[in-house]
Each structure stands twice: as structure tokens, then as C-alpha cells.
VORO-813234 format. One record per residue (C-alpha): residue in one letter; residue number from 1; z, x, y. Coordinates in steps of 0.1 Angstrom, whole numbers, plus 5000, padded with zeros to 4 digits. Layout:
<pt residuo="A" num="NUM" w="Z" u="X" v="Y"/>
...
//
This chain:
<pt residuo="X" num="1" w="5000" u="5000" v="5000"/>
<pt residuo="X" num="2" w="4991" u="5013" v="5033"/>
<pt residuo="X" num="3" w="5022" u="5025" v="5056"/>
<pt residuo="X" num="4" w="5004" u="5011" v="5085"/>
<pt residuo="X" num="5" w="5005" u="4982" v="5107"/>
<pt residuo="X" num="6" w="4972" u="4964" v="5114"/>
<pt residuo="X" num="7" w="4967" u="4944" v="5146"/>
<pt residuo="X" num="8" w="4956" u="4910" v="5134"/>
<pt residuo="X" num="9" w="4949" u="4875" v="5156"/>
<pt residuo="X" num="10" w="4966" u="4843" v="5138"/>
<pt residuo="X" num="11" w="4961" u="4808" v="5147"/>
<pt residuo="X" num="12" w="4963" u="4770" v="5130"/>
<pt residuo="X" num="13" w="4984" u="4761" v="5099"/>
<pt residuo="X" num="14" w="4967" u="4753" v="5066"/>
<pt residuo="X" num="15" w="4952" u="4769" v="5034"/>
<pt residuo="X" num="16" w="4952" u="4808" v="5048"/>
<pt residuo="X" num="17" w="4916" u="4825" v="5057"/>
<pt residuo="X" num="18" w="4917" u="4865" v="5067"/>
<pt residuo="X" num="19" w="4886" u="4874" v="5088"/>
<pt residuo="X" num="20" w="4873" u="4916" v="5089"/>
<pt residuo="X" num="21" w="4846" u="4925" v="5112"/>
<pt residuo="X" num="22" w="4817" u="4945" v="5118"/>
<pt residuo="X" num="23" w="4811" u="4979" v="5123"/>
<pt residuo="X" num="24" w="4812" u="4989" v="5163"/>
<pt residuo="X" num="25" w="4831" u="4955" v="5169"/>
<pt residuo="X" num="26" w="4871" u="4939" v="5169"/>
<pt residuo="X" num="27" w="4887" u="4908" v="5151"/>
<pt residuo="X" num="28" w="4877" u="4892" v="5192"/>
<pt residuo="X" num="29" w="4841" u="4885" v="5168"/>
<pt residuo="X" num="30" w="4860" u="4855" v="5150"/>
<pt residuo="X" num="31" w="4871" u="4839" v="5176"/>
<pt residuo="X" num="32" w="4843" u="4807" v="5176"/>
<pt residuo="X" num="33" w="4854" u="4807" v="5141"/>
<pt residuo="X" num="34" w="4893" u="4806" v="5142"/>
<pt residuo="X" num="35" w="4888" u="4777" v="5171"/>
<pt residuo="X" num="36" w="4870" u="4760" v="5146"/>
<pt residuo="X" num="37" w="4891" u="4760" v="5121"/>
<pt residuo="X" num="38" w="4924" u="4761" v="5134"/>
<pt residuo="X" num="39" w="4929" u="4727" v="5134"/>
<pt residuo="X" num="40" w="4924" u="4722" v="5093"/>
<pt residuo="X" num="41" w="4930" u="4761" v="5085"/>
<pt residuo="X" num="42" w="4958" u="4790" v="5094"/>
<pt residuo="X" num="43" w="4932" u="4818" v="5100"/>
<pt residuo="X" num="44" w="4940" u="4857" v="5107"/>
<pt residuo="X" num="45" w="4914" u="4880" v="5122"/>
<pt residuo="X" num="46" w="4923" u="4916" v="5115"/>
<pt residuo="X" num="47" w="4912" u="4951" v="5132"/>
<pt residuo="X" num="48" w="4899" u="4978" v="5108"/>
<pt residuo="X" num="49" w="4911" u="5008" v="5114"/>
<pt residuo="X" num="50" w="4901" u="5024" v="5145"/>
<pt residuo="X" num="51" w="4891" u="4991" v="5161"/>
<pt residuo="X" num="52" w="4906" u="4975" v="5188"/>
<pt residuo="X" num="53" w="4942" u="4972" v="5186"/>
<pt residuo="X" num="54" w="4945" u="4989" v="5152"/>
<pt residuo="X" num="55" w="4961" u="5021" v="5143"/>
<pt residuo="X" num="56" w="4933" u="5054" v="5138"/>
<pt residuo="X" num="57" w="4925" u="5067" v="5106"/>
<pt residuo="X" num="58" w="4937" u="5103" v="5106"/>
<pt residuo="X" num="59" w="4899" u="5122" v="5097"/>
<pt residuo="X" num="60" w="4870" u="5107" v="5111"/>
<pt residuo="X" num="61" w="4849" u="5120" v="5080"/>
<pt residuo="X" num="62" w="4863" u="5107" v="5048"/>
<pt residuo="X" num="63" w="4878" u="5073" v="5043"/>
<pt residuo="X" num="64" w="4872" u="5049" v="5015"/>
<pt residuo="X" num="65" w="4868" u="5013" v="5011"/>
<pt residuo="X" num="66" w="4897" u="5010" v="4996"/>
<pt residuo="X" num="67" w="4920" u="5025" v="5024"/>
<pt residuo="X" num="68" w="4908" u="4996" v="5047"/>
<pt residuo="X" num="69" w="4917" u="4968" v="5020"/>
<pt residuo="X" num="70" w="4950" u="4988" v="5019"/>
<pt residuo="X" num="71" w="4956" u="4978" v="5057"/>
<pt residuo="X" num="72" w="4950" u="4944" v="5053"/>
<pt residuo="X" num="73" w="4985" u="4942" v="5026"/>
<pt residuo="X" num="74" w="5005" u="4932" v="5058"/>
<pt residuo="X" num="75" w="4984" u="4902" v="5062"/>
<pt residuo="X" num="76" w="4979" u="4887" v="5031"/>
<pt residuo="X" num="77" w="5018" u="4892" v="5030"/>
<pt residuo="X" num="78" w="5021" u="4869" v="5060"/>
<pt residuo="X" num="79" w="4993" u="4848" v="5048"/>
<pt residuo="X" num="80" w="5005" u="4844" v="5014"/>
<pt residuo="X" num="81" w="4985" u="4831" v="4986"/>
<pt residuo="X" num="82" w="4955" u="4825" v="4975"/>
<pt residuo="X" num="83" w="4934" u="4833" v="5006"/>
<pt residuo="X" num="84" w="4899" u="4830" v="5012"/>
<pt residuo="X" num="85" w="4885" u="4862" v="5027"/>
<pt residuo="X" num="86" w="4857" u="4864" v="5053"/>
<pt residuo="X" num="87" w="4836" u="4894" v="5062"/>
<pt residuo="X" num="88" w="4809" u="4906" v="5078"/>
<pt residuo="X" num="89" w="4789" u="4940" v="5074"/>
<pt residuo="X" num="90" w="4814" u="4964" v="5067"/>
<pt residuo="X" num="91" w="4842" u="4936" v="5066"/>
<pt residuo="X" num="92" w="4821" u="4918" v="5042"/>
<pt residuo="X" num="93" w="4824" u="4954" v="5021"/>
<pt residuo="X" num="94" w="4860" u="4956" v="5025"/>
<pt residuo="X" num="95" w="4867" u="4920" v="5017"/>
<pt residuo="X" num="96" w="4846" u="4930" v="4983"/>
<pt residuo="X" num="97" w="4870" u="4957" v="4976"/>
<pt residuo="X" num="98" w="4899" u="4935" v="4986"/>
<pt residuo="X" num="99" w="4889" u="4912" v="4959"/>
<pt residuo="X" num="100" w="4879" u="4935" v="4937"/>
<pt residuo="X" num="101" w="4914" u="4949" v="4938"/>
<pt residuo="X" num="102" w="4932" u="4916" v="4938"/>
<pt residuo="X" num="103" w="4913" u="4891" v="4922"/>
<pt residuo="X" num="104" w="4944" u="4865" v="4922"/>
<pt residuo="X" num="105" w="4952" u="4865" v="4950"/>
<pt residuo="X" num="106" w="4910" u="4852" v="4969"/>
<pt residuo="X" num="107" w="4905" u="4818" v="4960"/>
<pt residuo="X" num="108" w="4870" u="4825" v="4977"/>
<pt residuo="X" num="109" w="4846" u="4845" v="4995"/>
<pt residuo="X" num="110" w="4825" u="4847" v="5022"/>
<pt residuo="X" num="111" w="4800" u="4872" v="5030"/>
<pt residuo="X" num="112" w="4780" u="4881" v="5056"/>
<pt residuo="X" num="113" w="4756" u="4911" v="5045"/>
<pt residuo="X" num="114" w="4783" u="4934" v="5030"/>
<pt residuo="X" num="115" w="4766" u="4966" v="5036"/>
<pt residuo="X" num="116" w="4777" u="4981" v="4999"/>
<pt residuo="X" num="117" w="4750" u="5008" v="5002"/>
<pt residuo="X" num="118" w="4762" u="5025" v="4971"/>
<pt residuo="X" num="119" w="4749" u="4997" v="4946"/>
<pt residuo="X" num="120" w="4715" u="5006" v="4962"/>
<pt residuo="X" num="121" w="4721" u="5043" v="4956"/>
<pt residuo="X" num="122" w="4737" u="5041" v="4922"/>
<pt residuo="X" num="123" w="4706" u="5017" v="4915"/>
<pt residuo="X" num="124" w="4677" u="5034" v="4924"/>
<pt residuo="X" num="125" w="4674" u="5072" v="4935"/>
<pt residuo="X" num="126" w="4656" u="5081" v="4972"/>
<pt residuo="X" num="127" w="4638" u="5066" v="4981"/>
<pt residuo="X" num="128" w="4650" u="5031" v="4980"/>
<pt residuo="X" num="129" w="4660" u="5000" v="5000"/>
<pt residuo="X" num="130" w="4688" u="5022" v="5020"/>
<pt residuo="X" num="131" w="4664" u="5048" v="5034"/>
<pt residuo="X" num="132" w="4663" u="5033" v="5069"/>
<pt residuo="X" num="133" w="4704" u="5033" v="5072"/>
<pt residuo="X" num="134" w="4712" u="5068" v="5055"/>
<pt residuo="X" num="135" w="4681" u="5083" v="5081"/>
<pt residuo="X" num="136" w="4700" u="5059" v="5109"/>
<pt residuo="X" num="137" w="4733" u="5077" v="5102"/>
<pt residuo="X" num="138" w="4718" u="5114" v="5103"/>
<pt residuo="X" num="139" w="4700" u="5104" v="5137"/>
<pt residuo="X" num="140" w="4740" u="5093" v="5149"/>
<pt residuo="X" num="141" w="4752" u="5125" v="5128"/>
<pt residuo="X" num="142" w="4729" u="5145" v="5152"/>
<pt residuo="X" num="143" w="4736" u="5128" v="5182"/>
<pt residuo="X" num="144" w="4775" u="5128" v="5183"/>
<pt residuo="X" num="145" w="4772" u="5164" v="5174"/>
<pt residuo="X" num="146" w="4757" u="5173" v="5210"/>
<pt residuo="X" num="147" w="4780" u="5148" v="5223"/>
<pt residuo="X" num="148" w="4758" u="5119" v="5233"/>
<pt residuo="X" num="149" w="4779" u="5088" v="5227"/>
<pt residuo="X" num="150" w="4750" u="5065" v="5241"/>
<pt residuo="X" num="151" w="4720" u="5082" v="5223"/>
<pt residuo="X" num="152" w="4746" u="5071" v="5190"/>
<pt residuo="X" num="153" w="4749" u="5041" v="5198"/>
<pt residuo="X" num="154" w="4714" u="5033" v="5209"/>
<pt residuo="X" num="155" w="4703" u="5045" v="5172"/>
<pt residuo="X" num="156" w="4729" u="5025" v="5153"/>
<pt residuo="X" num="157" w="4727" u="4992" v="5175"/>
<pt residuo="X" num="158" w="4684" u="4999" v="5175"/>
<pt residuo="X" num="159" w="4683" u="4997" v="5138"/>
<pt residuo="X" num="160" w="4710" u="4970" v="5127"/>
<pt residuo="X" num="161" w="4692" u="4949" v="5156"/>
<pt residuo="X" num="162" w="4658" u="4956" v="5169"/>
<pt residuo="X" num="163" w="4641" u="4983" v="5188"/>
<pt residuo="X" num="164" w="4653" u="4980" v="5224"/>
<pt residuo="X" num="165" w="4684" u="4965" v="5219"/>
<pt residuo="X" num="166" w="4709" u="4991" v="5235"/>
<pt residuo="X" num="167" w="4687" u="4997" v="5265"/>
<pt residuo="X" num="168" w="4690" u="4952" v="5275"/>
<pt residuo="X" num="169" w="4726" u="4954" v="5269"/>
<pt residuo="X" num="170" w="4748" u="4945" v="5298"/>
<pt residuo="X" num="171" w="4762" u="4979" v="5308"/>
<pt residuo="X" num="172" w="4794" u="4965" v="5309"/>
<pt residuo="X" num="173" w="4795" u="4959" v="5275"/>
<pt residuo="X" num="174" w="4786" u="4993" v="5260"/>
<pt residuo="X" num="175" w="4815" u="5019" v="5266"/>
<pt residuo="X" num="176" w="4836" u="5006" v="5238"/>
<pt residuo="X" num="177" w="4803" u="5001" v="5216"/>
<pt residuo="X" num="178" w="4794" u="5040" v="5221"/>
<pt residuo="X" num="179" w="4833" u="5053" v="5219"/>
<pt residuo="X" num="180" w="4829" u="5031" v="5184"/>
<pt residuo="X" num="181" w="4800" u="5055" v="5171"/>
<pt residuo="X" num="182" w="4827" u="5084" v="5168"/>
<pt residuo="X" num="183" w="4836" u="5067" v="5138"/>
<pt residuo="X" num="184" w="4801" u="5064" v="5120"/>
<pt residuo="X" num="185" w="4809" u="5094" v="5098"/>
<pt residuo="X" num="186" w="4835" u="5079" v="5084"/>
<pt residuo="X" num="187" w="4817" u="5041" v="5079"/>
<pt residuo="X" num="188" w="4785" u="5063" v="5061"/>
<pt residuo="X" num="189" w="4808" u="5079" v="5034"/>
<pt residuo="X" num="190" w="4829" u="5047" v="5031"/>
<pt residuo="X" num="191" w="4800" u="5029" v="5024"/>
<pt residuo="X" num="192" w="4775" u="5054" v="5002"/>
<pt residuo="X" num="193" w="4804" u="5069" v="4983"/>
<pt residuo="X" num="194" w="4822" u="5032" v="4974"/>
<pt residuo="X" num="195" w="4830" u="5043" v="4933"/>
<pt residuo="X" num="196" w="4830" u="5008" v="4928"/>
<pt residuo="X" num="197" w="4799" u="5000" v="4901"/>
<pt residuo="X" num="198" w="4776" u="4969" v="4902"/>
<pt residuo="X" num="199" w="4792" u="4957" v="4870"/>
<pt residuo="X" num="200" w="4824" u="4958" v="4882"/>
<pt residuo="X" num="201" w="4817" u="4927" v="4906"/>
<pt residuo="X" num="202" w="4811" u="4905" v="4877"/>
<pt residuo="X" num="203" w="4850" u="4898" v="4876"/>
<pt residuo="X" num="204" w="4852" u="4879" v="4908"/>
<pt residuo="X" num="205" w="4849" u="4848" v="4896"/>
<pt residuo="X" num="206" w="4862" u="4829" v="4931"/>
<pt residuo="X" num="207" w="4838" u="4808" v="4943"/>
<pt residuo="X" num="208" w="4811" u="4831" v="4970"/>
<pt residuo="X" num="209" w="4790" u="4820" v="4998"/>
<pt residuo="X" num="210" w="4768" u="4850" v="5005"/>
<pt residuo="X" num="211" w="4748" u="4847" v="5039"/>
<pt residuo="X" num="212" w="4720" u="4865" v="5046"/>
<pt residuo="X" num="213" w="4700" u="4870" v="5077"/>
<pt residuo="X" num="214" w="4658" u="4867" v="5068"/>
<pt residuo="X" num="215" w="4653" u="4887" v="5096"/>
<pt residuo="X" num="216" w="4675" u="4919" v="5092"/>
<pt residuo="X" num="217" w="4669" u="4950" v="5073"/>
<pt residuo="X" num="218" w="4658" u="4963" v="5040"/>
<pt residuo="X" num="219" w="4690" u="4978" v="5031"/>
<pt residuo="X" num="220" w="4713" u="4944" v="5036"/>
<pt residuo="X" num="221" w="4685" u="4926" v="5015"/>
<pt residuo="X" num="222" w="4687" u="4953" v="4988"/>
<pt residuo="X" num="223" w="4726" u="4950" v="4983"/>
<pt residuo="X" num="224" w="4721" u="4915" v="4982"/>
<pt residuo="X" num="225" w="4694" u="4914" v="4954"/>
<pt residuo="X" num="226" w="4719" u="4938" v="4936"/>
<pt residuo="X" num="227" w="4751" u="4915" v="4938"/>
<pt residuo="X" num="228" w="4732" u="4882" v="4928"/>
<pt residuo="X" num="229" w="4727" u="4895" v="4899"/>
<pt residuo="X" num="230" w="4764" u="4900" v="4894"/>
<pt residuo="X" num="231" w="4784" u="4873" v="4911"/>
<pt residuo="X" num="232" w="4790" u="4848" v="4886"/>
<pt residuo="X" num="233" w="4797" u="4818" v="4913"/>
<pt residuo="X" num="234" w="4776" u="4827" v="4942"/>
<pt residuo="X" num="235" w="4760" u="4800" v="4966"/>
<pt residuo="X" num="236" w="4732" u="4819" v="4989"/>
<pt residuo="X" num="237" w="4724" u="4809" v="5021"/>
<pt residuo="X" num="238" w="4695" u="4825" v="5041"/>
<pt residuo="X" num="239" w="4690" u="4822" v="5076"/>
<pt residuo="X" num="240" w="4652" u="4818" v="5084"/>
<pt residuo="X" num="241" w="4654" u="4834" v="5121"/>
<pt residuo="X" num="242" w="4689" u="4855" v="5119"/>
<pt residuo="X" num="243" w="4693" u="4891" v="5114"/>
<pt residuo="X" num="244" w="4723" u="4915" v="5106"/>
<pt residuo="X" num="245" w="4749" u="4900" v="5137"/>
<pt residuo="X" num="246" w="4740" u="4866" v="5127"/>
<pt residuo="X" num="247" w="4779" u="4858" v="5128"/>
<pt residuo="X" num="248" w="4779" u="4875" v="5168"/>
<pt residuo="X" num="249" w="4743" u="4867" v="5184"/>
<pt residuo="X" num="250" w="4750" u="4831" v="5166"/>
<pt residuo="X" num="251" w="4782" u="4823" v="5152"/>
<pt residuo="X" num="252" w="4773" u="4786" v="5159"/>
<pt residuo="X" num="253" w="4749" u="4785" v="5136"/>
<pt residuo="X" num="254" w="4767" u="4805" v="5109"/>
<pt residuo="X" num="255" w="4797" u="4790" v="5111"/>
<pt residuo="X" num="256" w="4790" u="4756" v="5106"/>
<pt residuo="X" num="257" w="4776" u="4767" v="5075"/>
<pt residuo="X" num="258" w="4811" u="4789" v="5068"/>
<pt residuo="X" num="259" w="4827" u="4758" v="5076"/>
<pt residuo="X" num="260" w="4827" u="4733" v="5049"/>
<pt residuo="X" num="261" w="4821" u="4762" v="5022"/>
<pt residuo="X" num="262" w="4858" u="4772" v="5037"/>
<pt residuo="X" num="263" w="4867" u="4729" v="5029"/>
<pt residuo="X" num="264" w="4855" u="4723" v="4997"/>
<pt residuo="X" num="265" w="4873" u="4759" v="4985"/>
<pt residuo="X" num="266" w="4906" u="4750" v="5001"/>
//
């Protein structure tokens, strides 16, 4: 169990839900969600390490998937049990492991992309599906190592959502994105270097609703193709004209899909 504290947001009474973001963003991403359902559900929204409010990971190289479900223990504590765990990208990734290491305790899942990129590895040698990420995260590699926060963040941001996507943002919003990319080293070997085998994932038998966007990249589609052929009570839903931040550039959309999955599981 991890010796840290997490920061976490908590709101509503009800069946429990726990919430992990994305890469680059805070537990502030579920907010449209916990307003939703606050009123039916109790819901926490919790900070990865290194993310907003959270305690940092002591090495920004090397940290496994397992060390972030380790920081959530204090809030399934509070939450208590079963929960139903929702995450998104490299939330969606922990919430795997999370599972994966707790079974009993999830009553159900809900993923958004989980950017396992070690299924694709273990799967097929290079090249393969995660070719665009791995040559994203040597771009970011190269980039922090001369210091340049923004070109970082321009790559990552670029790739996950279209060409052209750092240089519209509001400049107010990207100082926290680019102080995020000091932490892509770590997110890279968390995510390539998951031990965690395909098979494996045949045990969560909760009930899963796995969200993908139609319009993201080749490497979330490829993890996806992998785990279908694993999860044994999977319900796919694909959005026709999302991408990879489906649950940011539209959490409307996605969450009243998230919604009654999160009702009918409760």
C-alpha cells in the first residue's frame, strides 16, 4: 500500500464511483461528470501522482502502473466497496491495474482508451500500432532534454489531438500543460513496460464499458482490438466524430453514455 496521500475531489452519496484522469491533466476533468452524478452516486475524482494537488513521485524516469493503483488505496478506503472505477487514457490504464489487482472490490468498469501500449508491444514487434506514440515520446524525450517545455508539449498535445493543436490553445491554458511534460518519461515506461499480459485481463469479469473515439489514433485502436479479445463482459461504444480527449473536448456527449452504464451496474 502506498505511504502517500492522494488529493482526491468527493461529492454526492450513493453506490461509490472513483474517477483517474489523463495524462497532462487533474481530477478538475471530471467535474461535468461528478455534477451529473452526484445526485444518484457518491463520486471521487483523484490526482495521479504528480498532478495537481497530488504528492510527486520521487524519479521522473521509472514508475509503474502499479505504484499509481497503490495511491488510489486511500480512496477506495473512504469509498468502501464494490466501486465502479472510471478512467481515461492513462487513468483508464491504471484503473486496469487497479482491477486487475483487486478484482473484488470493482463491480465495474469504465474506459476511455486506456493507453496499455505494452499489449501492443508484447503482441506484435516494431513496427506496429504504437509506432506513432513511442516516436511521440522520443520527440518529447528530445525536447525536455534541451529544456523546451513548450516544443514537449506541442508534440505530445499534436499527436493525441491533431496537428496544430498547441499552437490554438489559449495561452493561458498552457503553462501547467507544458510543466506536465516533465513527467512523460515516466508515463512512457509506465505504459510500455506494464508486465501485465493480455491474458491476464481475462479475469475481470465486472461488467466493462470501453469507449472509444473513431477519430483518435492508431495506437488507442490497437489496445482496444487487443483487450476485446480478452474482456469477457465488455459493452463497446464508438464515437463516430471523437478522438482521444473525447471525455474533455466533450464530456457531454460521453457522459451521458457513462451515465446509465454507471445505473444499470449500481
Amino acid at each position: 500500500m502506498s505511504e502517500q496521500e492522494p488529493y482526491f475531489r468527493e461529492v454526492g452519496s450513493g453506490p461509490s464511483i472513483v474517477c483517474m484522469h489523463a495524462n497532462a491533466g487533474t481530477s478538475g476533468q471530471w467535474r461535468a461528470l461528478m455534477d451529473l452524478a452526484a445526485p444518484k452516486f457518491r463520486i471521487f475524482a483523484v490526482d495521479s501522482y504528480g498532478a495537481g494537488k497530488s504528492p510527486e513521485w520521487p524519479s521522473d524516469r521509472v514508475i509503474r502502473l502499479e505504484d499509481e493503483a497503490a495511491l488510489l488505496e486511500p480512496v477506495l478506503a473512504r469509498a468502501g466497496t464494490p466501486v465502479a472505477l472510471v478512467g481515461h487514457s492513462y487513468g483508464g490504464a491504471i484503473a486496469l491495474i487497479a482491477a486487475l489487482a483487486h478484482p473484488a472490490r470493482v463491480r465495474a468498469l469504465v474506459l476511455y482508451e486506456p493507453t496499455l501500449f505494452s499489449l501492443i508491444e508484447s503482441a506484435q514487434p516494431a513496427p506496429n500500432a504504437a509506432d506513432g506514440i513511442r516516436q511521440t515520446l522520443v520527440d518529447v524525450e528530445t525536447a525536455l532534454e534541451r529544456g523546451d517545455l513548450d516544443a514537449a508539449a506541442a508534440r505530445f498535445l499534436d499527436y493525441w489531438m491533431g496537428s496544430g493543436t498547441w499552437a490554438g490553445m489559449p495561452e493561458q491554458r498552457k503553462p501547467p500543460i507544458a510543466a506536465a511534460m516533465a513527467k512523460a518519461r515516466r508515463w512512457g515506461h509506465a505504459l510500455f513496460k506494464e508486465p501485465a499480459p493480455l491474458e491476464a485481463f481475462r479475469a475481470l469479469d465486472m461488467p466493462v464499458l470501453y469507449l472509444v473515439g473513431k477519430r483518435s489514433t492508431a495506437a488507442a485502436h490497437g489496445v482496444a482490438t487487443l483487450l476485446a479479445t480478452v474482456l469477457p463482459k465488455a459493452e463497446f461504444v464508438e464515437f463516430e466524430k471523437l478522438g482521444h480527449m473525447g471525455p474533455v473536448t466533450h464530456a457531454e456527449r460521453v457522459n451521458e453514455v457513462i451515465l446509465p452504464f454507471l445505473e444499470r451496474t449500481a
